[in-house]
C-alpha positions as CSV (number, residue, x, y, z in Angstrom):
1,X,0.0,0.0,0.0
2,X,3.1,2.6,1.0
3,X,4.5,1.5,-2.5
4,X,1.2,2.2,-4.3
5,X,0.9,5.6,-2.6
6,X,4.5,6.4,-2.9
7,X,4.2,5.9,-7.1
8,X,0.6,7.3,-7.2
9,X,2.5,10.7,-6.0
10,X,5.3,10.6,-8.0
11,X,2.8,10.6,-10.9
12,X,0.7,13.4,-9.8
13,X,4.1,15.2,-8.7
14,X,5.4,14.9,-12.2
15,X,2.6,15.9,-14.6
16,X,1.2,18.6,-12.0
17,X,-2.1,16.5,-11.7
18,X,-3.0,18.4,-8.6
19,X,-3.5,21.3,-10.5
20,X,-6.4,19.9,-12.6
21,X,-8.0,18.3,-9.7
22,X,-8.2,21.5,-7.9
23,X,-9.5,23.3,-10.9
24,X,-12.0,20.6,-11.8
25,X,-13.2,20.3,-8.0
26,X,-13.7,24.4,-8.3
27,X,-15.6,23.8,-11.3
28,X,-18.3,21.3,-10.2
29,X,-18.6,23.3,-7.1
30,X,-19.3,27.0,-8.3
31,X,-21.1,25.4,-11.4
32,X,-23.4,23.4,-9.2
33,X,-24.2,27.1,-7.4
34,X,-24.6,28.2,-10.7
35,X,-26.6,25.8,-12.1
36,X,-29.9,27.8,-11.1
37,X,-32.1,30.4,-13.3
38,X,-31.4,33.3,-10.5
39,X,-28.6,35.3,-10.0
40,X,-27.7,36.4,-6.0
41,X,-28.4,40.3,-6.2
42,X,-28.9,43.5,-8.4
43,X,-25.4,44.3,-9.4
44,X,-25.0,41.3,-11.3
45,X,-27.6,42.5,-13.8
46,X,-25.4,46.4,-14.0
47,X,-21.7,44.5,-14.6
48,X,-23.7,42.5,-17.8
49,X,-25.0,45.6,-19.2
50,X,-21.7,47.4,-19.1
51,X,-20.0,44.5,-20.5
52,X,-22.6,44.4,-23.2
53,X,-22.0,48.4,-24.2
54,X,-18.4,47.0,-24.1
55,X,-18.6,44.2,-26.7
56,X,-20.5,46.8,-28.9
57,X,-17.7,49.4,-28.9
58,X,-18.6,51.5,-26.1
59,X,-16.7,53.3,-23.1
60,X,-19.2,55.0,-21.5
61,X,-17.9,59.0,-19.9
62,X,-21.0,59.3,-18.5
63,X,-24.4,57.7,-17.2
64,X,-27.5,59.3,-17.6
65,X,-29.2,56.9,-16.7
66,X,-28.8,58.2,-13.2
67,X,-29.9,61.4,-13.2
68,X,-30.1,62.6,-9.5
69,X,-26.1,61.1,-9.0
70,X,-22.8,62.5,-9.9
71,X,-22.0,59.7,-12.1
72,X,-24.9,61.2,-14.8
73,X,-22.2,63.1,-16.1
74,X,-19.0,62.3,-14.8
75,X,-18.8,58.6,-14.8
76,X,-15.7,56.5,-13.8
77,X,-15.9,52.8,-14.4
78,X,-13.6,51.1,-11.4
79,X,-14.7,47.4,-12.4
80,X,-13.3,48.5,-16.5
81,X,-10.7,45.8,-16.7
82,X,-13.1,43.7,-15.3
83,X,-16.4,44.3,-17.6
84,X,-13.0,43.6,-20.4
85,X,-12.9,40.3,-19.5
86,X,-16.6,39.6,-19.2
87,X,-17.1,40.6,-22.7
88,X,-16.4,36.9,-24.8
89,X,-19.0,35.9,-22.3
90,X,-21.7,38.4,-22.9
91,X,-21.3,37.6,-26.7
92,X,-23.3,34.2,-25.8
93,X,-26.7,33.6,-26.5
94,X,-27.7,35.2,-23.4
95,X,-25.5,37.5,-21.5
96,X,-27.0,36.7,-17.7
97,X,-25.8,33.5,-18.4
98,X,-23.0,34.1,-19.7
99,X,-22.1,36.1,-16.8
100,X,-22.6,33.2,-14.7
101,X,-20.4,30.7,-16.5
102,X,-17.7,33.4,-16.4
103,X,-18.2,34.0,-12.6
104,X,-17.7,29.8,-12.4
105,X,-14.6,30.1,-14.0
106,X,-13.4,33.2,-12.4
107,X,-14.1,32.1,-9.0
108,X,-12.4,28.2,-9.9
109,X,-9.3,30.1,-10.8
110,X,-8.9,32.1,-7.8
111,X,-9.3,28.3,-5.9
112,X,-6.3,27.0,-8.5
113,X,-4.4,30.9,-7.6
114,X,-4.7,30.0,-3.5
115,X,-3.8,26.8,-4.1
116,X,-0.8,27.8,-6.1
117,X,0.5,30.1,-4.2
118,X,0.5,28.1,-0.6
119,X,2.1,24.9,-2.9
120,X,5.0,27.4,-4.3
121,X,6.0,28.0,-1.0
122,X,6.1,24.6,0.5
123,X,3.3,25.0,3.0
124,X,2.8,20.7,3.9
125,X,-1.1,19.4,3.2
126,X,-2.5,22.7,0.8
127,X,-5.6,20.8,-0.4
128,X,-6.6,20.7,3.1
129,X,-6.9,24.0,3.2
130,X,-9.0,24.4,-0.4
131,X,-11.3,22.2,1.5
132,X,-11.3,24.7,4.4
133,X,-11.8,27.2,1.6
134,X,-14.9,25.5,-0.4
135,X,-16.9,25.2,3.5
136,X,-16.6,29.1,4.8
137,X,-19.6,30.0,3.7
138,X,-19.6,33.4,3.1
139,X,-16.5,33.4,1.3
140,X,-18.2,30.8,-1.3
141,X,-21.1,33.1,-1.6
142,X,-19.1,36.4,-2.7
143,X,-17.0,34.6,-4.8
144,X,-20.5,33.3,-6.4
145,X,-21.5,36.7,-7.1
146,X,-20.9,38.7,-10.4
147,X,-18.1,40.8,-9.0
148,X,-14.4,41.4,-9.2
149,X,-13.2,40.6,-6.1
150,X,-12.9,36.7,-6.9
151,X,-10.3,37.9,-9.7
152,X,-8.5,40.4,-7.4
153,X,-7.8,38.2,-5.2
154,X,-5.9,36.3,-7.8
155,X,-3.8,39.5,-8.5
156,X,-3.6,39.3,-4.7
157,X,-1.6,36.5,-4.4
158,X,0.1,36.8,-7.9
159,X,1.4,40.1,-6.4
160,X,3.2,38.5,-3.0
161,X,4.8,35.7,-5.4
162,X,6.3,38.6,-7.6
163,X,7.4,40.4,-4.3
164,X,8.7,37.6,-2.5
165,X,10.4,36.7,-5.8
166,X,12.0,40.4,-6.6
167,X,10.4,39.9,-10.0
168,X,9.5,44.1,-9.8
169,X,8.5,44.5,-13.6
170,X,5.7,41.9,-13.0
171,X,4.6,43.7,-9.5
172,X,4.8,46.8,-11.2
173,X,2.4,45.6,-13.7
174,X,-0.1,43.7,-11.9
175,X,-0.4,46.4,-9.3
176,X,-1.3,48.4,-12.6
177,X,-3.6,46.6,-13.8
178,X,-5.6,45.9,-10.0
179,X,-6.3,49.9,-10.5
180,X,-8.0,49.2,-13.4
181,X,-9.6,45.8,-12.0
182,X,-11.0,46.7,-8.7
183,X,-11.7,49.7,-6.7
184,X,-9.6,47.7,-3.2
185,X,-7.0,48.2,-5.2
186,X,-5.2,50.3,-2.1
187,X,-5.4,46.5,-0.6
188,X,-2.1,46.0,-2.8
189,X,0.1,48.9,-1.3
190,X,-1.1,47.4,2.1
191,X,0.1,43.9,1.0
192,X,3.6,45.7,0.3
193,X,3.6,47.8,3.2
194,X,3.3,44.9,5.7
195,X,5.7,42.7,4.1
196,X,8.0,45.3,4.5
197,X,6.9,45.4,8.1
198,X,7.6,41.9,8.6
199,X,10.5,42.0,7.0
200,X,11.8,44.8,9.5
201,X,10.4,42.7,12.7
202,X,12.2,40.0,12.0
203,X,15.1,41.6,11.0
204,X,14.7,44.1,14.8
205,X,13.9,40.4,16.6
206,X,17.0,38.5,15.5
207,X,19.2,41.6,16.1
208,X,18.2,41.5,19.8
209,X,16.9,45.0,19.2
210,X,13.7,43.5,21.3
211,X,15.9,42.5,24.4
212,X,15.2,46.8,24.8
213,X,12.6,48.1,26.8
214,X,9.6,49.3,23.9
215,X,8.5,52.7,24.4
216,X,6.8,55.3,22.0
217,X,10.1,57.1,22.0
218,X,12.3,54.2,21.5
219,X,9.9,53.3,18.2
220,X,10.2,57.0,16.9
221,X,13.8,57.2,17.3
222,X,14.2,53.7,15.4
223,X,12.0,54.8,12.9
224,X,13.7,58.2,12.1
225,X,17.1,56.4,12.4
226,X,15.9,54.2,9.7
227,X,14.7,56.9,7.5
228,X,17.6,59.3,7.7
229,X,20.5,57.2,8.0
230,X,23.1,56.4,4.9
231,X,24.5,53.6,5.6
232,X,22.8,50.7,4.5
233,X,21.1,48.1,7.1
234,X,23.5,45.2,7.4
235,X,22.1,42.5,5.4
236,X,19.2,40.2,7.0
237,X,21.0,36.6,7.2
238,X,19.8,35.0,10.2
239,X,16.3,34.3,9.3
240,X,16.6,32.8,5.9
241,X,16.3,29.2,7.4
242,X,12.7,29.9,8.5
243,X,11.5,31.9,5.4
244,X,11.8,29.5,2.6
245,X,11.3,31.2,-1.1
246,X,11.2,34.5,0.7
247,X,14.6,36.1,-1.2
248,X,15.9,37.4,2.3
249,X,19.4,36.3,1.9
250,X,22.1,38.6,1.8
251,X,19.1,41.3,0.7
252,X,18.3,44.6,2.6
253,X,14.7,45.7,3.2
254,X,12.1,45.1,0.2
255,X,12.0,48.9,-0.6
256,X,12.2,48.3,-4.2
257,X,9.1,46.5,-4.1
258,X,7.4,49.0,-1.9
259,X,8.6,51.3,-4.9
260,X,7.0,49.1,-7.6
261,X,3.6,48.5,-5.7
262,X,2.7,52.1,-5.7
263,X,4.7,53.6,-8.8
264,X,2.1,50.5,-11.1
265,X,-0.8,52.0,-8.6
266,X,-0.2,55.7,-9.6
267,X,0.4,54.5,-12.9
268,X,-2.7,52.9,-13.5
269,X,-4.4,55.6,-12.1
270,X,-3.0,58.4,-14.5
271,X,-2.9,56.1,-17.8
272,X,-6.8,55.4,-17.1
273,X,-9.6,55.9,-19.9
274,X,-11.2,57.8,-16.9
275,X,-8.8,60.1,-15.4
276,X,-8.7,62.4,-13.7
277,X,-12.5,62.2,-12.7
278,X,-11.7,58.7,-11.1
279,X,-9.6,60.8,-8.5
280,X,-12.6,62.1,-7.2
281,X,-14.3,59.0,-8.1
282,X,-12.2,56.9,-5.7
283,X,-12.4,59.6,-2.7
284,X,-15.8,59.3,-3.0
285,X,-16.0,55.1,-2.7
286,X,-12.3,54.7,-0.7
287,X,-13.3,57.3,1.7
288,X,-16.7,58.5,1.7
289,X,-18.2,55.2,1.5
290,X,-15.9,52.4,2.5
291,X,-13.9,54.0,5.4
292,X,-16.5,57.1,6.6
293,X,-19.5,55.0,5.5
294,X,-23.0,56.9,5.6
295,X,-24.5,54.1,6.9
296,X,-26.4,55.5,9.5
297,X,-27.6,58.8,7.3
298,X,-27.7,57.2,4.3
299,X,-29.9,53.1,3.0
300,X,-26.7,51.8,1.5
301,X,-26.2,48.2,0.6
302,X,-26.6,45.4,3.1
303,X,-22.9,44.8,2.8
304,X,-22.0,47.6,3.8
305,X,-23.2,47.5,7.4
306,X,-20.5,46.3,10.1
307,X,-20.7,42.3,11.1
308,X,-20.7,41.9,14.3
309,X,-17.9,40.3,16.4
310,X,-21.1,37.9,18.2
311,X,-22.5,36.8,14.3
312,X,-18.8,36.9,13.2
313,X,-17.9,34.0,15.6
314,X,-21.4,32.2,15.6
315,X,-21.3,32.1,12.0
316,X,-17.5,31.4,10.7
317,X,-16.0,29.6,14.0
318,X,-13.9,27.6,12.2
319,X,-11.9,30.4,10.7
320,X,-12.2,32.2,13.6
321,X,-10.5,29.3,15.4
322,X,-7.7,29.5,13.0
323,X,-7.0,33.2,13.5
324,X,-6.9,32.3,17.2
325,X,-4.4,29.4,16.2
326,X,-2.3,31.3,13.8
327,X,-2.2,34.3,16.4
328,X,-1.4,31.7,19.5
329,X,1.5,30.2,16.9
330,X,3.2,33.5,16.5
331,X,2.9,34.4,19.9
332,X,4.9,31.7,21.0
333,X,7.0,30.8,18.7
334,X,7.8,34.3,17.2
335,X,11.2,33.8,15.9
336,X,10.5,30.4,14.3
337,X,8.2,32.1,12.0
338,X,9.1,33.6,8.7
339,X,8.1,36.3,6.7
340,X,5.1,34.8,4.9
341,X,3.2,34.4,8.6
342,X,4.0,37.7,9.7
343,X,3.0,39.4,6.5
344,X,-0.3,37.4,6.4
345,X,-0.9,37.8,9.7
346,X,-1.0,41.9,9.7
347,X,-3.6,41.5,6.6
348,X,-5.3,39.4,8.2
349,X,-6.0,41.3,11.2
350,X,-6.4,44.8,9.4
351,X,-9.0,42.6,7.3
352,X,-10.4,41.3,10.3
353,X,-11.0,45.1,11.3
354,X,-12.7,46.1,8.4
355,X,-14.5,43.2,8.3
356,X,-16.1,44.2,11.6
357,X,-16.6,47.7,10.2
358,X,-18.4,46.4,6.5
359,X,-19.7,42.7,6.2
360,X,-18.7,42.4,2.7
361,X,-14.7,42.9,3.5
362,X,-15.4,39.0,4.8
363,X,-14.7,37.9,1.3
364,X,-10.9,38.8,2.0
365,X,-10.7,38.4,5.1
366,X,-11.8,34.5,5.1
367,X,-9.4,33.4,2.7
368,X,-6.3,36.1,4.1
369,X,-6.8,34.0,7.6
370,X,-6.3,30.5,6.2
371,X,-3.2,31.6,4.2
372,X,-1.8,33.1,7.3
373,X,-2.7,30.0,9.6
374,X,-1.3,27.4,6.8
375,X,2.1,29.3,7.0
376,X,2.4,30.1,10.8
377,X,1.2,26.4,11.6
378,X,3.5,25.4,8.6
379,X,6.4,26.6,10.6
380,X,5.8,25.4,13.8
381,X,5.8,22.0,12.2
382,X,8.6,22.2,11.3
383,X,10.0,23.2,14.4
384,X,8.2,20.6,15.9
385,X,10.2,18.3,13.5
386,X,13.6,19.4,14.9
387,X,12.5,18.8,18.6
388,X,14.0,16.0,20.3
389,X,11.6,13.3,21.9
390,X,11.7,14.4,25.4
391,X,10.5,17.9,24.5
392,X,7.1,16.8,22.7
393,X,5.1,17.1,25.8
394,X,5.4,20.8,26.5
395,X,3.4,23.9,26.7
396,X,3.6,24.7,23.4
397,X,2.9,21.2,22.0
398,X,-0.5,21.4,24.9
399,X,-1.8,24.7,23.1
400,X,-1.5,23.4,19.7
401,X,-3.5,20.5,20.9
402,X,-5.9,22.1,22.3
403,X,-6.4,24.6,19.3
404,X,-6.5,21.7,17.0
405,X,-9.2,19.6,19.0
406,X,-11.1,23.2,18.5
407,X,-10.4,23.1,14.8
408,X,-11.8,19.4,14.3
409,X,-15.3,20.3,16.2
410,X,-16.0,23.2,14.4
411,X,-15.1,21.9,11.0
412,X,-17.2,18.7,11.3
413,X,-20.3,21.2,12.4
414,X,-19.6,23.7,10.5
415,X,-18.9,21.9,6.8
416,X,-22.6,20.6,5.9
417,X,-24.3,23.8,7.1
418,X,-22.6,26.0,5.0
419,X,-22.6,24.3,1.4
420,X,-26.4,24.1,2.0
421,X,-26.7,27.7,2.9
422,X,-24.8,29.1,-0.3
423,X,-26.8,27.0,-2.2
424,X,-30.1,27.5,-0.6
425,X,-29.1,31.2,-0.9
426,X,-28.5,31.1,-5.0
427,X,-31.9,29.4,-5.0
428,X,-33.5,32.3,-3.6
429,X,-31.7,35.5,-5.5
430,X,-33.3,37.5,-8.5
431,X,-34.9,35.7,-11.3
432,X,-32.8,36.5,-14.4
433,X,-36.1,38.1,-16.1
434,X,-37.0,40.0,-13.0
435,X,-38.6,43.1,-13.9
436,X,-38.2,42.0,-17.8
437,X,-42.1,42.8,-18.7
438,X,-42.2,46.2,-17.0
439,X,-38.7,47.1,-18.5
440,X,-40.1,46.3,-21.8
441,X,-43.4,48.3,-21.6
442,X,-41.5,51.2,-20.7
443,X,-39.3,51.3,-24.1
444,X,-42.4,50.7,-25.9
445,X,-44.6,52.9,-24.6
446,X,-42.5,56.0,-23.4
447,X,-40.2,58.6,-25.0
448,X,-37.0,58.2,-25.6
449,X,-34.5,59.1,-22.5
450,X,-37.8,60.2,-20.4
451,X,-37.2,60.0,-16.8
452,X,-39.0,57.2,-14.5
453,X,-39.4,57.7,-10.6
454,X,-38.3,54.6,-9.2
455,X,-39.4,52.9,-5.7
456,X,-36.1,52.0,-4.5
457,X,-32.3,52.3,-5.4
458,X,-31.8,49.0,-6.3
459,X,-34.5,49.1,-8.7
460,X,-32.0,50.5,-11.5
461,X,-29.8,47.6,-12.1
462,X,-32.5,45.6,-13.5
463,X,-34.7,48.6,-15.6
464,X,-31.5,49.3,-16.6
465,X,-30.5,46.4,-18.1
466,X,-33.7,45.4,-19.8
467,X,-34.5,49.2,-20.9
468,X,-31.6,51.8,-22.1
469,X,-34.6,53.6,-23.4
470,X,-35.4,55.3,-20.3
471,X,-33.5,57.7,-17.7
472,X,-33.5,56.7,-13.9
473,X,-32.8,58.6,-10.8
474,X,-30.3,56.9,-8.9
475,X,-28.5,53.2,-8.3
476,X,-25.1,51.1,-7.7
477,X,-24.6,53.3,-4.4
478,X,-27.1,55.7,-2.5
479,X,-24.4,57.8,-1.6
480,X,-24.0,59.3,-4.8
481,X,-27.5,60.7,-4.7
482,X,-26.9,61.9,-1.4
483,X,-23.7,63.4,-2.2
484,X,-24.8,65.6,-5.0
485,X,-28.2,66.7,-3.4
486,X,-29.0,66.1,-0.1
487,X,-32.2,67.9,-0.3
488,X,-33.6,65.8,-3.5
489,X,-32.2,62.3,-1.5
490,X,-34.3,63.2,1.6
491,X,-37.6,64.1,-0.8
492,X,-37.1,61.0,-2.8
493,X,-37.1,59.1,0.8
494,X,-39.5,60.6,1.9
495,X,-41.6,59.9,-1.0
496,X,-40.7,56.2,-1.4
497,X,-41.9,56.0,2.2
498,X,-44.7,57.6,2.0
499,X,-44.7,60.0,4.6
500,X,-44.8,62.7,1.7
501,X,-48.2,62.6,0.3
502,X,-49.6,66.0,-0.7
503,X,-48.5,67.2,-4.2
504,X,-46.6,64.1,-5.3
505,X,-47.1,64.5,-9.0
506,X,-46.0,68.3,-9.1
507,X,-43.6,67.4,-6.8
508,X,-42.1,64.0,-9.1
509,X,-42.2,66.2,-12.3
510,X,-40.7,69.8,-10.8
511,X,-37.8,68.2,-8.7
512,X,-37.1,65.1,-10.6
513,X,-39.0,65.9,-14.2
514,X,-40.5,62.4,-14.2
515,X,-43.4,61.8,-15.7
516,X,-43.9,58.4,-15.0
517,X,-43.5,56.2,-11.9
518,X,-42.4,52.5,-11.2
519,X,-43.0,51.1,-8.1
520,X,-42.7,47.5,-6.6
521,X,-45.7,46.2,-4.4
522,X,-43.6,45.7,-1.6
523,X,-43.9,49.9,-1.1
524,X,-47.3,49.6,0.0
525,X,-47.6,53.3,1.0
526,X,-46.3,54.6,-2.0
527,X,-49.0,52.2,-4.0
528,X,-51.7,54.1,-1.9
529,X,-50.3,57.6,-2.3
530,X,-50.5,56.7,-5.9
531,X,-53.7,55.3,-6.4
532,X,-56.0,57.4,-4.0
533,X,-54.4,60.3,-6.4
534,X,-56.6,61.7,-9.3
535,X,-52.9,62.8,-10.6
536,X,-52.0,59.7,-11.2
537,X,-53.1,56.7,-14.0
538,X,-52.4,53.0,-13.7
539,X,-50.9,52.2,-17.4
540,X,-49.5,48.6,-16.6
541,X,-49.6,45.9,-13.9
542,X,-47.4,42.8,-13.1
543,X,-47.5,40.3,-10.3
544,X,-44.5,42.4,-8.6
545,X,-44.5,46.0,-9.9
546,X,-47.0,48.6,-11.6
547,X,-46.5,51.6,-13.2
548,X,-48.4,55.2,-13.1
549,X,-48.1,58.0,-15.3
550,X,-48.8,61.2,-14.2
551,X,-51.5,63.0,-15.7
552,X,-52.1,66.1,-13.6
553,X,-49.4,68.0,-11.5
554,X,-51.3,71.4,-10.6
């Protein structure tokens, strides 16, 4: 049996079978959440439309389609490189399926990418942790979505081989192209920044700088000695052992790749079809709305309201458990761990922050913490290798034990209710013809480019891709409506809820020069304002939605 074994991995060794048996394991598993006539939320129908003005030739400068937003007229496409590469799919028969095959291929190469990368540098068992991967739930329902982030977190990890390798060209240029990929783009510069960081810990640790007493003052004087100082550091030799592949020997800090991470950033901000309006663009979404977040002024989208650290446990405990492990590792075994742990570890945490702050950061933050866990607890291994007999029952060995008996719980509980969930959640999303019929009476029945009141926000991806004939008011983010008018975004709300009810039509036409409203049933108010008011005429009905054009606005 040993022998069998022993030739069975040669074999796969040899012709790189793993490889395919990841992939094709990816690709069952994202096509069986795929395999449904729904797709999970509204955005997925926007990213097809833009793909589909795309295939035909067009980069749109502007999107009037959302009148009562910024982007009307000054319109910055961050997903561009992105909508590229969904193009060959929209070209199908249908492009909302099409869409979903390339999300299933998307989201099986970032599986083959993690994969990769943890196999590159030696990390012991790395299927075990694809299968860790394929039952965090959250993290298989984001990367089922049609969104970027699935393929940035391939440039992710493509970007910490090229830095760990010195191979600056190809960091230069993938850290260009992430600017044109994905608006967390700034998520590369922080991947540089703390391998730096690492790479200076481990560098203060084995010096016996850390023997000092640490004090504020200590760290500024340190800091400014680094800065300022001509002599180079003498070259970090003492931890190459434990940070296999890392390119530490006889090299000084990685500031060259600190250089090349933000000079392909800038760069693919400047040479962008959009600049220099995606300079305000991105203060707007980096700042506005991801790190100030209107949240409590402002309906934005579910994921961007904080997860709590109560649902954040209850819900992923087994990668909680292996932050705890991978944290409890380092602690006490700090300098047996190399570069790759550290550098992990710091994303992980500052994902782990953000996380806390906006749900939807989890689709980072899950598969940051197994990376840093299958490195930290790669090391100890093999420490734990090197220790003689007599040492095995000791403290460390104890906590590790305990940690792991933690690990094998949660993962046997844990496993069968998440695959269910994702897939019970795809069952549930958006019909790919939802709102098709109403969509379609408005081009045929309206004038061209005339304005429609909408019920809700998140109303425009789907009128929008069904009916370019028409204007909307606003969509993708409520915050844009909000940051170019507060007094029309508290008027619409106010109207959408029903609490403003005398005047509607002349208020609809004079303030937002619509002439007809949709609204979906669920806005029961709003249907009664409407159809109590001799302003307003019923022209068309579904089983979700109606539609009222107003007649009378004295």
């Amino acid at each position: 049996m040993f022998k069998l074994w022993s030739a069975l991995r040669g074999i796969f060794q040899k012709f790189n079978l793993d490889y395919l048996i990841v992939f094709i394991l990816a690709l069952v598993v994202f096509s069986s959440l795929q395999g449904t006539f729904t797709l999970p939320e509204p955005d997925s129908f926007y990213h097809a439309k833009i793909a589909k003005f795309l295939s035909e030739g067009q980069v749109l400068h502007q999107l009037p389609w959302l009148q009562e937003t910024d982007l009307a007229n000054n319109f910055v496409d961050h997903h561009f490189l992105y909508h590229l590469l969904l193009v060959p799919f929209v070209m199908l028969d249908d492009p909302l399926v099409g869409v979903k095959t390339a999300t299933t291929i998307f989201g099986s190469l970032a599986v083959l990418a993690f994969y990769w990368l943890l196999k590159s540098f030696k990390v012991v068992y790395p299927f075990f942790y694809i299968i860790v991967l394929f039952v965090s739930r959250d993290w298989l329902w984001r990367a089922s979505l049609v969104k970027a982030p699935a393929l940035f977190l391939i440039f992710l990890l493509l970007a910490y081989y090229f830095l760990v390798k010195k191979r600056w060209l190809d960091l230069f240029i993938i850290s260009f192209l992430a600017v044109w990929l994905y608006g967390g783009w700034p998520m590369m510069i922080a991947l540089t920044v703390f391998y730096w960081l690492a790479c200076w810990l481990l560098s203060r640790s084995f010096a016996g700088s850390w023997r000092q007493k640490v004090t504020p003052r200590l760290c500024l004087m340190k800091l400014l000695h680094l800065v300022v100082r001509k002599k180079r550091r003498r070259p970090v030799t003492e931890i190459t052992e434990h940070s296999q592949g890392a390119g530490f020997k006889n090299q000084n800090l990685p500031w060259a790749g600190l250089a090349a991470t933000v000079g392909g950033s800038v760069a693919g901000l400047v040479i962008n079809p959009y600049f220099p309006a995606n300079l305000h663009f991105y203060w707007v979404q980096i700042v506005k709305i991801a790190i100030i977040n209107y949240q409590e002024i402002v309906r934005v989208g579910n994921e961007w309201y904080p997860y709590s650290p109560f649902n954040l446990i209850t819900i992923h405990p087994l990668i909680c458990a292996l932050l705890i492990m991978g944290l409890a590792l380092v602690v006490i075994t700090f300098k047996k761990q190399s570069v790759h742990s550290l550098t992990w570890g710091l994303l992980a945490l500052a994902l782990l922050f953000l996380t806390l702050k906006s749900r939807r950061n989890i689709e980072f933050f899950i598969p940051l913490t197994i990376i840093f866990f299958a490195f930290s607890f790669n090391c100890y291994l093999k420490q734990f290798a090197k220790e003689e007999i007599k040492k095995i029952f000791n403290f460390k060995t104890t906590c590790l034990g305990v940690l792991l008996s933690i690990f094998v719980l949660t993962f046997l509980f844990q496993a069968p209710r998440d695959i269910l969930a994702v897939k019970k959640d795809m069952l549930v999303g958006f019909p790919i013809n939802h709102y098709q019929e109403a969509a379609q009476w408005l081009r045929q029945n309206t004038p061209k480019h005339s304005v429609v009141f909408h019920s809700d926000w998140d109303d425009f991806p789907f009128l929008f891709y069904y009916n370019d004939h028409n204007y909307y008011l606003t969509g993708l983010d409520h915050t844009f409506m909000y940051e170019k008018d507060q007094e029309k975004y508290w008027l619409y709300e106010n109207i959408i809820s029903g609490k403003e009810q005398e005047d509607l039509a002349k208020k609809i036409k004079e303030n937002f020069n619509a002439d007809y409203v949709f609204v979906e049933k669920s806005f029961v108010k709003l249907e009664s304002n409407l159809s109590s008011s001799d302003s307003f005429k019923q022209v068309y009905e579904d089983k979700k939605t109606k539609i009222y054009q107003i007649i009378n606005n004295d």
